[in-house]
N, C-alpha and C positions, 0 to 999 in steps of 0.2 A: 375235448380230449384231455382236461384238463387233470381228471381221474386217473391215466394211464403211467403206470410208473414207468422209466426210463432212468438208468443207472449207467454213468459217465464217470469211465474208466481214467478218463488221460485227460490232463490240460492241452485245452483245444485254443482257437481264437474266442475272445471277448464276445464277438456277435454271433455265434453258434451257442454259445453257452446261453447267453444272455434269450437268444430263441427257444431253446430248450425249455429253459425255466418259465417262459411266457404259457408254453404250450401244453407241457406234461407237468407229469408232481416228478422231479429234477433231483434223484438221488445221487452226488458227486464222491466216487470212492475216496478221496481224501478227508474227506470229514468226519470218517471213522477209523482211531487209531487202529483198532483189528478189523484186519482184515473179514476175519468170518461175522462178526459181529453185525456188520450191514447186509448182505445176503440171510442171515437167520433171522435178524428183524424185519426184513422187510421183502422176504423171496417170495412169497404172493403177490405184493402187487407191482413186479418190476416185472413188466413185460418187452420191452428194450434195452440193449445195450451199444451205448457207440464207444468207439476207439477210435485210435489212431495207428500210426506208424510205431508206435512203441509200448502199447498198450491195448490189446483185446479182450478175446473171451476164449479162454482155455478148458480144457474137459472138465477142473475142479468147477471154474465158476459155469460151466453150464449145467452142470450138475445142482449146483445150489440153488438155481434158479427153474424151480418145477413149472414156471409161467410163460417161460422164455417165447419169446416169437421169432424175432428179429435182430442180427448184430449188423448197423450200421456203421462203417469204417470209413474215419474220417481224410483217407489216405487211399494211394491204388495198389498199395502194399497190402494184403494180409496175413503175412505170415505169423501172424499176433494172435490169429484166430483159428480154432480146432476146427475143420471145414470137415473133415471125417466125421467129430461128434455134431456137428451143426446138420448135418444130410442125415444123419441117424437118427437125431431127435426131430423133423423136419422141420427146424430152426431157420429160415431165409438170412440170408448175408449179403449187404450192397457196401458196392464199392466206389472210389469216386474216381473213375479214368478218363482220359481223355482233356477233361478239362485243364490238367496241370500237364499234359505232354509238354506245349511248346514253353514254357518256363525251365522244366525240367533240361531239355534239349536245349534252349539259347547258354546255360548255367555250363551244362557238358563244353561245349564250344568256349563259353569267357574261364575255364579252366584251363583248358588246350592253349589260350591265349596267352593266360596270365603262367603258365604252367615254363612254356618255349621262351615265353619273349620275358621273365620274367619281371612282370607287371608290379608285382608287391614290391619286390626287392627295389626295385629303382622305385617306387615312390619314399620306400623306408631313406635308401641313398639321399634324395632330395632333400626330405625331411630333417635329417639327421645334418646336413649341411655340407657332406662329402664333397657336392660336386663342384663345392668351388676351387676342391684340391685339383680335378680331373675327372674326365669322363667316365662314365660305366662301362663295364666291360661288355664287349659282344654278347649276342644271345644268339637264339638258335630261329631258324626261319620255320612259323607252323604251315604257309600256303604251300600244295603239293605234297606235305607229308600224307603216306599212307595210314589211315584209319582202319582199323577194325574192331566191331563192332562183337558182341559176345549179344546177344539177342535182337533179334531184327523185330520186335514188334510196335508198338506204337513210337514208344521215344524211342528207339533205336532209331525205326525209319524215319525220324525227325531230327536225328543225330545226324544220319547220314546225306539228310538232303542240304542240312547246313552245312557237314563238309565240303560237299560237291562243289558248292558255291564259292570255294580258299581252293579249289583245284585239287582237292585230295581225291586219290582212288582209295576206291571202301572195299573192304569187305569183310564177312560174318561167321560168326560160327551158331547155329542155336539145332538145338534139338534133331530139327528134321530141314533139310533142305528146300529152301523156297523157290521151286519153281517160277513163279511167277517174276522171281527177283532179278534184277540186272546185275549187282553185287558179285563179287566171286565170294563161293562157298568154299569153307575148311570144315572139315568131318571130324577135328579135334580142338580144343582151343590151345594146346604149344604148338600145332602147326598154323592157326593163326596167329598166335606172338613171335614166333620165328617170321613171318611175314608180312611185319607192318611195323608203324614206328609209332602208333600210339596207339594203343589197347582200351578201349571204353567197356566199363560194364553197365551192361541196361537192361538185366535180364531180372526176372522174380526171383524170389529166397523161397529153397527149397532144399530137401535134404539131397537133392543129387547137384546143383549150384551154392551150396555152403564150399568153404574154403575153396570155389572154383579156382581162386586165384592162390597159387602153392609154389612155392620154391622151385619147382621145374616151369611151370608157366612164366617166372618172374625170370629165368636162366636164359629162356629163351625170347623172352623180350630186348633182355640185355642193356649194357651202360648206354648205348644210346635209346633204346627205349621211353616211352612213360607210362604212365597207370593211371587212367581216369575212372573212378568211381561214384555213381551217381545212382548207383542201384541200391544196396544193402552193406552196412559195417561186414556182415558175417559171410560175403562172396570174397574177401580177404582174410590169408592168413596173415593175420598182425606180425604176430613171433616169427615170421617168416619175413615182413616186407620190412621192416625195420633194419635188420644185419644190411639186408638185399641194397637198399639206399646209403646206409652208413659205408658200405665196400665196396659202393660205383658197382654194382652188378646190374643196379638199377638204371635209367639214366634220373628219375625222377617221377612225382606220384602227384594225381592232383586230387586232394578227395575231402568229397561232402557227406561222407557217411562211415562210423568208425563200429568196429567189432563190438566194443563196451560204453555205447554213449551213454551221458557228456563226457566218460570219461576218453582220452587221448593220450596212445604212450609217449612219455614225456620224452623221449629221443627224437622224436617228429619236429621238436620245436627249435631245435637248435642247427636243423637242417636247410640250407639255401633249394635245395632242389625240391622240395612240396610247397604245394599249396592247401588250408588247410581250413576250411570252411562248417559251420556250426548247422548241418543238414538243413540247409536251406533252398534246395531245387524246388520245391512248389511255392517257395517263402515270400510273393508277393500279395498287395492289398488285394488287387483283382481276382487271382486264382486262388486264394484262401478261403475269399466270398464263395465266390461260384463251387468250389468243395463245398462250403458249408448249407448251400442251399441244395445240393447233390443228397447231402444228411437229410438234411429236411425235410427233402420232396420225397426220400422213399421212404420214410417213418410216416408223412401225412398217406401217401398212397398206399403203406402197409393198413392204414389202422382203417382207410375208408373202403377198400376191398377192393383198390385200383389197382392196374398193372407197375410193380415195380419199373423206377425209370433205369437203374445200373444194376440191376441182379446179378449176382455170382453165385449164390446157391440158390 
């Protein structure tokens, strides 16, 4: 398959790339300052594209791409990818789920941890040598606190079986009410922030969960509230969460995923009540691997005429 172009949108890990180039002829969009310039030399023979969480295949670049087959995402996100132009042009798209839930979920939880008890700050105290003035000051107790969940699907329900376990009652807001679920359901997400003391979002980026989380959500969470985010920068409104913390409306925020990454607005940083992590929820050796071989196995299974293993289109 050594012939088949493949065109690699995002910096990925080392041994996905490094398989890539073994495998295909290994077009990397950064090695052409313009951007068109790679697509018009070379849009014949790039019949794949992989992305990530922050880099797909958008209606221009599939457009450019008359050969296109397949965008594999090196993520369980794809909001990076025109899934309307991709079923139009009948483009396949795999994604890599599952394998990064429980990373994702144990991350939500050491947030909620480090979030309450705050974790950073007394190691910063430590460090800094304070505590041989005096002890740190009390924190907040996370076992028993009510959880609610803003999408119940894979890492949600892996969010919530981790609460269970600190004694927290759960419950959800998502789309359609889950039957099957033992959770108590909310039909809106400010009647679930009025009704729990920490708010997780775990849901996909969408244009109906963009800025899910808005200044009446944050109002009704309230100064003892907090805000776990492990889903997408853009299910927060920034310009909103920002005041909302600085004026105690909030009680605090604990997030892995920012509106404009790497960029962070710079009033986050001088705040005690967040915690504030560089989208790291699938960021281990193991679940990085096993993504990457996620990539792999449906690009080998696309080109040999096999059953896609993660299909999304």
């Amino acid at each position: 398959m050594g012939s088949i172009g493949v065109l690699l949108v995002a910096q990925v890990m080392p041994y996905l790339e490094q398989e890539l180039d073994k495998r295909y002829k290994l077009f990397r969009a950064w090695d052409y300052p313009n951007a068109v310039q790679l697509p018009s030399q070379h849009a014949t023979s790039i019949r794949a594209v992989v992305g990530n969480a922050s880099a797909g295949a958008d209606a221009a670049l599939i457009e450019a791409l008359p050969k296109l087959e397949i965008v594999s995402s090196f993520s369980v996100g794809v909001d990076k990818v025109d899934l309307e132009k991709c079923r139009e042009k009948g483009i396949r798209v795999t994604y890599t789920p599952d394998v990064l839930t429980d990373d994702v979920a144990d991350l939500a939880i050491g947030l909620m941890l480090a979030l309450l008890r705050r974790i950073c700050e007394c190691d910063r105290y430590v460090r800094s040598g304070n505590w041989k003035h005096g002890d740190y000051k009390l924190t907040t107790k996370f076992s028993g606190k009510t959880v609610g969940i803003i999408g119940l699907g894979r890492i949600g329900q892996a969010i919530a079986k981790r609460a269970e376990a600190f004694n927290c009652p759960i419950c959800y807001y998502s789309r359609t009410e889950k039957r099957d679920s033992k959770y108590k359901y909310y039909p809106s997400v400010v009647e679930l922030a009025s009704n729990c003391d920490i708010l997780v979002v775990a849901c996909p980026l969408t244009e109906e969960t963009h800025h899910i989380i808005n200044r009446e959500v944050m109002n009704a969470l309230g100064p003892k509230g907090y805000l776990i985010n492990i889903g997408r920068g853009k299910h927060v409104d920034e310009a909103e969460l920002v005041p909302a913390l600085v004026e105690g409306r909030l009680g605090g925020a604990g997030l892995d995923v920012f509106e404009n990454e790497p960029v962070v607005p710079q009033e986050l940083f001088e705040l005690e009540n967040v915690v504030l992590l560089p989208h790291v929820g699938s960021g281990t050796l193991e679940t990085r691997t096993a993504m990457a071989d996620l990539v792999l196995g449906n690009l080998e299974a696309h080109f040999l005429g096999k059953p896609l293993l993660t299909p999304l289109v």
